[in-house]
Legacy VTK file of the C-alpha trace (Angstrom):
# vtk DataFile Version 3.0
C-alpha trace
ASCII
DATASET POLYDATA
POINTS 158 float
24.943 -21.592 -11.050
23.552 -19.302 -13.484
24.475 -15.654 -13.392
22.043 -13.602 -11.388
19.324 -11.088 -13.744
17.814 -7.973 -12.353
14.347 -6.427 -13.612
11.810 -4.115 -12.465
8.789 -6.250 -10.910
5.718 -6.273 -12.626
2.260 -7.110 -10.892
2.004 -10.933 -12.228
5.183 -10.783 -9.879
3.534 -10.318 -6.616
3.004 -13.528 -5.676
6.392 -14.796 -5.976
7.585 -11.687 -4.699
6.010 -11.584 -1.308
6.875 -15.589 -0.619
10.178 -14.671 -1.315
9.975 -11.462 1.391
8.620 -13.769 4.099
10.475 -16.244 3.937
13.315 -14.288 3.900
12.130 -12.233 7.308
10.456 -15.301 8.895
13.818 -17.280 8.721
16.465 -15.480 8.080
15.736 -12.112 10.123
16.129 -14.084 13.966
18.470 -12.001 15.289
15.829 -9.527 14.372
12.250 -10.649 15.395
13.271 -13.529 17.908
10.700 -15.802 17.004
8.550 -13.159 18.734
5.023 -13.106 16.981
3.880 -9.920 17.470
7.184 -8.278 15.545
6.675 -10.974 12.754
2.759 -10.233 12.638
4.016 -6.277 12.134
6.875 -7.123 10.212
4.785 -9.050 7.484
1.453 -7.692 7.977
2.520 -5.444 4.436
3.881 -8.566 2.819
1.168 -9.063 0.606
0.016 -8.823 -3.250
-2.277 -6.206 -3.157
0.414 -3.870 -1.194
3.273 -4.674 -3.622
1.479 -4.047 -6.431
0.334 -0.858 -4.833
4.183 -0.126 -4.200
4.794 -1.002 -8.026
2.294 2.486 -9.033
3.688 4.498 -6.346
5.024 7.870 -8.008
8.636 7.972 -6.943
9.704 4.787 -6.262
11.412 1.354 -8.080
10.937 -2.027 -7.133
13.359 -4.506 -8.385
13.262 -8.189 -8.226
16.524 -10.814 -9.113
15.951 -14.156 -11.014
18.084 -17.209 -11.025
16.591 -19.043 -14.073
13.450 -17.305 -14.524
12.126 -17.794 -11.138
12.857 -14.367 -8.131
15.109 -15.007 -5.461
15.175 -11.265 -4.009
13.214 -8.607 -4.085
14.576 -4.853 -3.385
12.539 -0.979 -4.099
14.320 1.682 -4.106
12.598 5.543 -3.563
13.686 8.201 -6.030
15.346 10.321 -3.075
17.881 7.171 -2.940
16.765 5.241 -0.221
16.662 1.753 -0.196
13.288 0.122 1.752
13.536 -2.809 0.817
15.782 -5.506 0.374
15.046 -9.374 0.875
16.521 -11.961 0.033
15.288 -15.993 -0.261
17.234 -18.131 2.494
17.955 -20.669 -0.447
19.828 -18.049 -2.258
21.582 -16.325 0.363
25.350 -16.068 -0.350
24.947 -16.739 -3.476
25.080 -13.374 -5.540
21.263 -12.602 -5.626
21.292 -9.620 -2.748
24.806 -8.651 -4.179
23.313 -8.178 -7.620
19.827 -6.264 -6.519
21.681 -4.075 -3.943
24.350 -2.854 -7.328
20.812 -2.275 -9.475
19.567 -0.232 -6.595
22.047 1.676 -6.126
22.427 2.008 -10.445
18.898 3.462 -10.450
19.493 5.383 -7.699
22.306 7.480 -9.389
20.021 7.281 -12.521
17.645 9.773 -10.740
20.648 12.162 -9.651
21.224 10.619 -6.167
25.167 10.651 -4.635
24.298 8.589 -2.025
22.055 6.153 -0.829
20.207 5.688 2.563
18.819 2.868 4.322
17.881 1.277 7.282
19.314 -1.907 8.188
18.200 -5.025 10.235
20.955 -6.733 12.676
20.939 -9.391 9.936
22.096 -7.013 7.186
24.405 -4.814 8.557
27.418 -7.073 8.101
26.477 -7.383 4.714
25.787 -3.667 3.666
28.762 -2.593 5.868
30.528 -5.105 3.525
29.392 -2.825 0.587
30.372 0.357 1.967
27.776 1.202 3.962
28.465 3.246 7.599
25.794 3.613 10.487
24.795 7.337 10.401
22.429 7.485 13.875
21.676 5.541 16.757
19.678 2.019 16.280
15.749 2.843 15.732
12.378 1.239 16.461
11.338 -0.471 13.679
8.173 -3.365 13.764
8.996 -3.551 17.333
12.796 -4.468 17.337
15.634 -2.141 18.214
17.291 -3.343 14.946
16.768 -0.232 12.676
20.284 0.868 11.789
20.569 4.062 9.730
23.032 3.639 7.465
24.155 5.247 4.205
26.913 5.039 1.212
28.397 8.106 -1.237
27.560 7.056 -4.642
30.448 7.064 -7.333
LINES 1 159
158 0 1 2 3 4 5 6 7 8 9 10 11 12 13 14 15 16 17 18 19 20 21 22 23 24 25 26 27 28 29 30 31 32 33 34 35 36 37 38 39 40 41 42 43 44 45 46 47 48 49 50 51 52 53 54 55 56 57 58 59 60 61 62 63 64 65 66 67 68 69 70 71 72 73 74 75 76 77 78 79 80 81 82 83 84 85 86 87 88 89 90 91 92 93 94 95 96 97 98 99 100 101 102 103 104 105 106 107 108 109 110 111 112 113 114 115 116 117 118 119 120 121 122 123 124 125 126 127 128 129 130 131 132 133 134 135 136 137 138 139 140 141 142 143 144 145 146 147 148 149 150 151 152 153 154 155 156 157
């Protein structure tokens, strides 16, 4: 296995990017959307080129993908305030390093804009694995594309 490279996406990434985000919600997220359609129709409805490239010129915030070999496996933004909206990575390369990797550069350019902590919210899915990287719930599950699977969480920056 090669080692895992971070970058900042760039439009010709979109794409790529977005297959990589669906997939990753459609079947990895179950415990999430349940298979129910109208929480994957929300859930991906932003999932698309023109929208991440939008999110790639929006003031304030960093979108990151991973590559194994030249090719994204995860995709993660990151606002300047140090929270973390996004996060996704492809089923093929889960456990493998790829969300491990993207979730260290996120938190990396969060400090670089003078954050000591980060904030996120987490789906059922994830919260083993941010809890796993020092991440604690902060608040009561919230509403998020229809699921009650919105767990506030957040981590002190060294």
């Amino acid at each position: 296995m090669s080692p895992i490279q971070v970058r900042d996406a760039l439009p010709g990434d979109a794409e790529d990017a977005c297959d990589v985000m669906r997939r990753s919600i459609v079947d990895l997220c179950e415990a999430d959307h349940r298979g129910h359609p109208a929480i994957l129709a929300a859930w991906l409805a932003n999932k698309q080129p023109a929208v991440f490239r939008a999110w790639l010129a929006e003031a304030g915030n960093s979108v990151l993908v991973a590559l194994d070999q030249d090719r994204i496996v995860a995709v993660g933004a990151v606002r300047d305030s140090g929270e973390i909206t996004l996060n996704y990575v492809s089923p093929a390369h889960r456990f493998r390093g790829a969300s491990r990797a993207l979730l260290a550069a996120l938190e990396q350019r969060a400090r670089s804009r003078g954050n000591t902590r980060c904030t996120l919210s987490s789906t059922a899915t994830a919260r083993r694995f941010y809890r796993a990287h020092g991440y604690v719930e902060t608040g009561a599950p919230r509403r998020q594309f229809g699921t009650e699977t919105g767990f506030p969480m957040a981590k002190p920056l060294d």
